[in-house]
N, C-alpha and C positions, 0 to 999 in steps of 0.2 A: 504493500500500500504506500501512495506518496507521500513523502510528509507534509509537503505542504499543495493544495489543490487550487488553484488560481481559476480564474473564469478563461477560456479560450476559444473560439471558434472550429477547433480541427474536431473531424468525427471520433467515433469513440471505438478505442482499437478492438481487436475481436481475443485478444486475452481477458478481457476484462471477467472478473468471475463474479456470479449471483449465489447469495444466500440458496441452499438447496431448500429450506422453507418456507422461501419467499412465493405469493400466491401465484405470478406469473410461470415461473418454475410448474408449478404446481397444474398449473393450468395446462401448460402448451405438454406437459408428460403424459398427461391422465387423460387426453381427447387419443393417445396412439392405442392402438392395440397391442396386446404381448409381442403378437410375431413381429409388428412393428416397434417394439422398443426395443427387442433386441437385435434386430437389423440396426439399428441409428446404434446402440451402443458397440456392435462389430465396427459399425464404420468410424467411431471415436476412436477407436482402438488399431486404425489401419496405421501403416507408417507413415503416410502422407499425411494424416490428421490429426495423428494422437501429441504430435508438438504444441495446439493449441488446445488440445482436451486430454490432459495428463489426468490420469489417474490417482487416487491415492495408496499406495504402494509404502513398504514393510522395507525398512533398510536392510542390508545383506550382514550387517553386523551385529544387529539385535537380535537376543536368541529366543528362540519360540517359547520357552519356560516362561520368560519374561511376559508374554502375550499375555492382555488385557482379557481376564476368562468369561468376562460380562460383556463382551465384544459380539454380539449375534452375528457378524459378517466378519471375519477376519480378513485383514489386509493381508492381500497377495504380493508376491515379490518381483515380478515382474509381469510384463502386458502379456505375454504369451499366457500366462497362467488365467490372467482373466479371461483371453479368449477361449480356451478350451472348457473355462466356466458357464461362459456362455453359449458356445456351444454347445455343451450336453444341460442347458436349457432348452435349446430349442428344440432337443431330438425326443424330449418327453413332453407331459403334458404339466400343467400348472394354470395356477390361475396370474393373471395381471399385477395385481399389487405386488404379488412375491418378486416380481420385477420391476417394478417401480420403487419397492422399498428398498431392496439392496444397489441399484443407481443412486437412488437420493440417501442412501443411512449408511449406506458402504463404501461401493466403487470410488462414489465420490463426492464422498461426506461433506470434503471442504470449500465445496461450490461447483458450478458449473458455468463456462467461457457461453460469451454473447455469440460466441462461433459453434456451440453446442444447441444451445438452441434453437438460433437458424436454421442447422440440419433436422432440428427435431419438427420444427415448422412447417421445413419443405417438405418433410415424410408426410405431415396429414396433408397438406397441398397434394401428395401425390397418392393417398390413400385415398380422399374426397375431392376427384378434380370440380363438383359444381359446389364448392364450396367459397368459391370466391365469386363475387360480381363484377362483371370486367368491362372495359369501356375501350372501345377503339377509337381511335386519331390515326390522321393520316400528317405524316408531315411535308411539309411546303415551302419552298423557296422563297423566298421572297426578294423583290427590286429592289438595286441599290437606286435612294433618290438620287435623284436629279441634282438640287443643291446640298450639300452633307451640312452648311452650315443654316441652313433651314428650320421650321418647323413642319416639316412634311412629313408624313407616316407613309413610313414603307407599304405598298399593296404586292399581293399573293401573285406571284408567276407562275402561272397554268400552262407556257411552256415550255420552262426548264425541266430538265431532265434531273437537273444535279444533285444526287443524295448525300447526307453527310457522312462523314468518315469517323469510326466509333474505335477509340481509343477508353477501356473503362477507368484506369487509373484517372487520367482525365477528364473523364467526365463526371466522377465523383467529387472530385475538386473540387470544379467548379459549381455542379449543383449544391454541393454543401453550403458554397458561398451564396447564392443565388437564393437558395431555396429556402434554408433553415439555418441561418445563421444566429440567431439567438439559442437555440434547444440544441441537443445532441442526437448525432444518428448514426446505429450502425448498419452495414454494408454487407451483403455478401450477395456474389454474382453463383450462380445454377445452371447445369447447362439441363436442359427438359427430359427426362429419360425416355420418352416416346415418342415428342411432338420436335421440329427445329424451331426451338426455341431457346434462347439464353434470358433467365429469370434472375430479376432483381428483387431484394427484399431488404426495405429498409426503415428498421424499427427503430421509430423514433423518441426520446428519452428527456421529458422536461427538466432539462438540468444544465445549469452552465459550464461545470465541468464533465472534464472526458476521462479521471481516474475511479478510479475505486470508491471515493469520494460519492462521486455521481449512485450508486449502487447497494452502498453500505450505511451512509446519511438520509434518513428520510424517506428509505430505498422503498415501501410500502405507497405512501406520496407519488412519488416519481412513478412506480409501474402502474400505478392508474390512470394517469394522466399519457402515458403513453400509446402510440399505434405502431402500427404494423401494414404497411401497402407493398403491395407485389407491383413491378414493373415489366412486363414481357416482349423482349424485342424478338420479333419474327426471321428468321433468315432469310436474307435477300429479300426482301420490304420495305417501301417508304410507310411501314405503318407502326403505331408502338401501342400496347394492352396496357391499359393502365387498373387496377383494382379498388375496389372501394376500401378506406382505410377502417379499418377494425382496431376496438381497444384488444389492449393483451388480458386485462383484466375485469371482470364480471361485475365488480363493486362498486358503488359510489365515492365521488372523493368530491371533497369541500370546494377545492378551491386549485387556482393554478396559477402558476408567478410572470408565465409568459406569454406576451400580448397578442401571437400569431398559434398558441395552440391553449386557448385556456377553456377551462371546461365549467361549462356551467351547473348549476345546481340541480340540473336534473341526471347528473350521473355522465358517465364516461361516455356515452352512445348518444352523445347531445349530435344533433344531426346538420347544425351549423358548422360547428368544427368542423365533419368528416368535409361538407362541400368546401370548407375554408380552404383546408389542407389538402382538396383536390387541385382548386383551381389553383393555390400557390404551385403545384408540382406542375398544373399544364402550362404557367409562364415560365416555369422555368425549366425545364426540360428543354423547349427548343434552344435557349440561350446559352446553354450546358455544350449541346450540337453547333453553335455555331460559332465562326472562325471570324474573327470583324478585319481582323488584321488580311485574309486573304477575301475580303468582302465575301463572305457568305454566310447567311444570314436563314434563318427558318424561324418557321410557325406552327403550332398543333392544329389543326381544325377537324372539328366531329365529326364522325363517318354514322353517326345516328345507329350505331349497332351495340348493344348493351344486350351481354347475356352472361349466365354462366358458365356456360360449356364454351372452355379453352379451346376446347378443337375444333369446335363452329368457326370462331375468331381465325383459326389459320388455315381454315376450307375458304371464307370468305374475302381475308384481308392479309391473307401469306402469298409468298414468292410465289405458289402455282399458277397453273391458267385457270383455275375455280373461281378465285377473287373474281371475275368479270365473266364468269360462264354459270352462271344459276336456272335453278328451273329447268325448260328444258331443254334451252342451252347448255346443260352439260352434257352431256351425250359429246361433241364435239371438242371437252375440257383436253383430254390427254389422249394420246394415242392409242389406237388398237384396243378404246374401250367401247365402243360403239359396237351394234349388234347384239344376238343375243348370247347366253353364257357358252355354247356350243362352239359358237362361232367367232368368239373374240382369240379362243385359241390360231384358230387361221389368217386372222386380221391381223395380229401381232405385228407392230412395225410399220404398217398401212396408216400414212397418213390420212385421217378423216375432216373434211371440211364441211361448211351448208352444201357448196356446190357440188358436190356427190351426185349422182346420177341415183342411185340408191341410200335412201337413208336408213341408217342405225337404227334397229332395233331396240326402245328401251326396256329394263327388265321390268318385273312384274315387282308391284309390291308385296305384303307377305299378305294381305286382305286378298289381295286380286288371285294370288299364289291358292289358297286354302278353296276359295270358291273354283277354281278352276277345277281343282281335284274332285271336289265332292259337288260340283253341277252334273246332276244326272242328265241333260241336255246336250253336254260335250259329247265331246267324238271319242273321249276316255270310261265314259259313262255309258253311252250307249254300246260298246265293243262288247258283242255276247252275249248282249240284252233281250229280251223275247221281243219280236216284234211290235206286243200290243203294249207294251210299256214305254216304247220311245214316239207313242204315239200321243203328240202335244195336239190341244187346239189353238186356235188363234190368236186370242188372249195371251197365250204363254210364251206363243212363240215370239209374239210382238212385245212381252215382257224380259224374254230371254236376248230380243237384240238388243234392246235398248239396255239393258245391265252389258253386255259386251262391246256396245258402240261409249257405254261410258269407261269402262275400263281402258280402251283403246285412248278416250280422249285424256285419262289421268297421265295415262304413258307418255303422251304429244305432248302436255302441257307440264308434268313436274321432271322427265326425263329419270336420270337417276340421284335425282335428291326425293327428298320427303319420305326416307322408308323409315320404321319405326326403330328399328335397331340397328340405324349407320353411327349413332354416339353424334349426331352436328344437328340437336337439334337445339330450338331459341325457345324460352320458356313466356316470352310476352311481348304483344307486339300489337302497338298504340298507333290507331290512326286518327286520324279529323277528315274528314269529307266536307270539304270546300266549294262542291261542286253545285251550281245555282238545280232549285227545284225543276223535274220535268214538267212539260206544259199538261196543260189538264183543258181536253177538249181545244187545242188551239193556242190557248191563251195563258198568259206566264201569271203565274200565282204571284200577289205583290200586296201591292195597297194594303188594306185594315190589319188583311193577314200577317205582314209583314213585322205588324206591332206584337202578335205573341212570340213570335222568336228572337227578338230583340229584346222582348221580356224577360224569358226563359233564358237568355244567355248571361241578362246584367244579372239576374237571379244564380248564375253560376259562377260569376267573376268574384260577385259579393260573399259568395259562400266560399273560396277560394281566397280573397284578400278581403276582408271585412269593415278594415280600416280604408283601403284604396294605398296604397304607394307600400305595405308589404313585400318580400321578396317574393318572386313568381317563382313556380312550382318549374323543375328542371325542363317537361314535356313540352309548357308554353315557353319555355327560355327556347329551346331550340328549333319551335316553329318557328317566333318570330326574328330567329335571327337565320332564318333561313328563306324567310318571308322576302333579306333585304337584296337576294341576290339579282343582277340584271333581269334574266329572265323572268322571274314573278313579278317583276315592276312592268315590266312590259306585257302582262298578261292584265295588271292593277289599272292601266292606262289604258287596256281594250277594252276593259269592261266596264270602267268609271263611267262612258258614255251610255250605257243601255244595263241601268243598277236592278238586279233581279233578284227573287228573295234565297237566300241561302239559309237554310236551316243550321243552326248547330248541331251537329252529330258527331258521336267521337266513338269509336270501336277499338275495344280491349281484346283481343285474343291471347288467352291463359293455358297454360297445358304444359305437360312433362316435352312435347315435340307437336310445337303449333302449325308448324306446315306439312307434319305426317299426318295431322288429322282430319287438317281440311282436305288434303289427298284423298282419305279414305273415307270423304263424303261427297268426293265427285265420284270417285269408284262407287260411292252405295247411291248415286243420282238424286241427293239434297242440294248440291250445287251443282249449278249449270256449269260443267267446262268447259263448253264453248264462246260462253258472255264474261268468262271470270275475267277479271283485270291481272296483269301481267305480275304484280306486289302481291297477290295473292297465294303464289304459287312459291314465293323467297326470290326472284331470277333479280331483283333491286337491291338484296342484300342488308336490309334498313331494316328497325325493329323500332324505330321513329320517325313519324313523317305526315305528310299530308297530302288528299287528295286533289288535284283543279285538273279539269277536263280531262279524268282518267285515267290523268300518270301519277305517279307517286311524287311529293316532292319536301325532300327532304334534303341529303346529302347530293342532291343531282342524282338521283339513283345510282348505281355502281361506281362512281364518279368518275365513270371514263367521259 
């Protein structure tokens, strides 16, 4: 411990070690499962790791007589020993605590490093990947002004190509500077064990110092008032996942000493802070990325996509050709996957485009899959059937195409997205339908009428801000600042002339996998697939956005 602890701005090193009965401890061990704590304590104990998660260990010159006989865990003499301890933990059975109590009252009575339990973090990140809620950004160029010694604000270059160049020593640097320069945070970079992804996790710690001090003083205080946000860079992507920041601990605390992360009285999960400590990370993140000295310069801006599932985010917004092929433009995503399962082995290598003479086959869903088997009407069904039994009347038969002309249209319209058990699905997905009422008899709905939707809307604004000049809810934050781009101004300016009643209407779609389901309701013929709009099917990519004249509009759809 230092002797003396001064206030300093550098993050806070990954030796630093935690009370093993400190609640946080306590917390981020007890959410793992056996087989996973003793996976995270094998990898403490690797040689590449066990430098900053030392054990507590039995010197080679104390003699065992001597051993402490009220000691229920005896210290081992060396990490090999612990290993084969813990290995023939994992080749039996036991229950969890027996494992969590000899890590925290044994192994490593005298604390555990900020660098342990990042690994202990990332194991339930990676035991619960919808465990986090995750936000995509796309990052942006931005023009060097005109005059530098100006007051002009840089704007967004839509055709630069130029992506920044990611050095992480450097980039922690300078986000530290940028970002959280009063509080302390530590660091540690992930590389994904499934996905190409390299993960950032950086728990942040109300404290001006970065020793022991920080930890040891008040250390109860301090882990309450702290968070914990995942940052996720995609390979080969101008895009970055950013997480919603979560406290490390479940309890309420009083009060907080720093002006950029203080928590108010209603407890640690005050939901001001987390957006505070978002948007501080979206200013500064790009500032982190950019180079001024060789003019280049970036921005975040929302890709309106907010979900759980990590691997949706890099189906949609990773280096593949997915990001921009949804719906049932993916059939055409990667090569030699087009057709059907039979036959992609032959395709193999064959490049597939629109202009194909023959289009791809897409596969079945597991709805369309189960009906296929058990329609006694198929061609699987009838093979061997007595003749008076394949004998339908009219009614059935005209029941039986139209259930197979809609299966054909699920296939055309979601391709090979929307199956229930691909892992990329979006759990909720917010729209507004901006689009003017249809005419009724000729003539456009308006005048008196007019006045109850204008009712019904300031009636929802008021129930939403009560006072008027409240902070707006994140969903209308990002309409209307999607409201401001060219294009919708120039739709605002076609239509100012000839004002028509537009209803307020907003549609939530909620579910474990929101576009497998609506799939499986044009497959069961509740939705017309042939009038569904294009955002219905996911091929826009957006989980936020709004309707006018039938397109989606949100991030520009796909934002090519």
């Amino acid at each position: 411990m230092a002797r003396i602890s001064i206030p300093t701005t550098a993050r806070l090193p990954s030796s630093l070690r935690v009370d093993p009965n400190n609640s946080a401890v306590t917390k981020i061990l007890s959410r793992l499962t056996r087989s996973s704590l003793i996976s995270v304590a094998l990898d403490w104990l690797d040689e590449a790791n066990i430098s900053l998660a030392v054990p507590y260990l039995r010197d080679d010159d104390e003699d065992e007589d001597n051993e402490d006989v009220d000691d229920f865990y005896p210290a081992a003499r060396s990490p090999r020993a612990l290993i084969e301890n813990y290995l023939s933990l994992q080749e039996r059975k036991g229950s969890k605590r027996e494992v969590l109590d000899r890590i925290v009252e044994g192994d490593w009575r005298h604390g555990l490093t900020l660098y342990q339990l990042a690994m202990a973090d990332l194991q339930y990140l990676y035991d619960h990947p919808t465990s986090q809620k995750w936000s995509a950004y796309r990052i942006m160029p931005l023009q060097a002004p005109h005059d530098p010694d100006g007051e002009e604000l840089p704007e967004v270059d839509r055709l630069s190509l130029t992506v920044p160049r990611f050095h992480p020593s450097t980039f922690l640097k300078t986000l530290q500077s940028h970002v959280l320069p009063d509080v302390k945070a530590h660091y540690n970079f992930d590389a994904h064990r499934s996905l190409p992804l390299l993960i950032l996790r950086i728990f942040i710690l109300d404290s001006p110092y970065n020793t022991n001090h920080a930890l040891q003083s008040g250390s109860t205080t301090n882990f309450d008032s702290s968070r914990t946000v995942y940052i996720a860079f995609p390979d080969a992507s101008p895009y970055i996942f950013i997480s919603k920041p979560q406290s490390t601990t479940s309890t309420t605390s009083v009060s907080s000493t720093s002006a950029t992360s203080a928590v108010s009285a209603r407890g640690p999960t005050a939901a001001g802070e987390s957006k505070s400590l978002n948007a501080l990370l979206v200013e500064g993140i790009p500032k982190s990325l950019s180079r001024p000295l060789c003019r280049e310069r970036f921005t975040l801006q929302s890709t309106d996509l907010v979900t759980r599932n990590l691997a949706e985010l890099v189906e949609r917004r990773g280096g593949g050709r997915t990001n921009c092929a949804g719906g049932g433009w993916s059939i055409y995503a990667d090569e030699g996957r087009g057709g059907s399962s039979g036959e992609r082995g032959k395709k193999r290598g064959r490049k597939e485009t629109p202009l194909d003479l023959v289009l791809p086959s897409p596969p079945l869903s597991e709805l369309d899959q189960d009906q296929e088997n058990l329609d006694p009407g198929s061609a699987a069904g009838r093979k061997g059937a007595p003749a008076a039994a394949v004998l339908l009347t009219e009614s059935e038969r005209r029941s039986e195409r139209a259930t197979k002309r809609a299966r054909l249209v699920a296939k055309a319209r979601f391709g090979e997205t929307g199956m229930v058990r691909d892992g990329k699905g979006v759990e909720r997905v917010d729209i507004v339908i901006e689009d003017p009422f249809p005419k009724v008899g000729g003539q456009e709905v308006g005048g008196e009428e007019d006045e109850g939707g204008e009712e019904m809307a300031q009636r929802d604004s008021a129930r939403s801000d009560p006072k008027g000049g409240k902070r707006k809810s994140r969903f209308d934050q990002i309409l209307e600042n999607a409201g401001e781009n060219e294009d919708d101004e120039e739709d605002d300016n076609n239509t100012a002339s000839a004002p028509t009643w537009r209803p307020h209407v907003k549609l939530t779609f909620h579910g474990s996998h929101v576009f497998a389901g609506i799939r499986q309701l044009v497959e069961s013929g509740v939705i017309d697939g042939e009038r569904m709009p294009g955002w219905m099917t996911g091929e826009e990519g957006v989980t936020i956005g709004a309707v006018r004249h039938g397109r989606i509009r949100g991030y520009k759809g796909s934002g090519v």
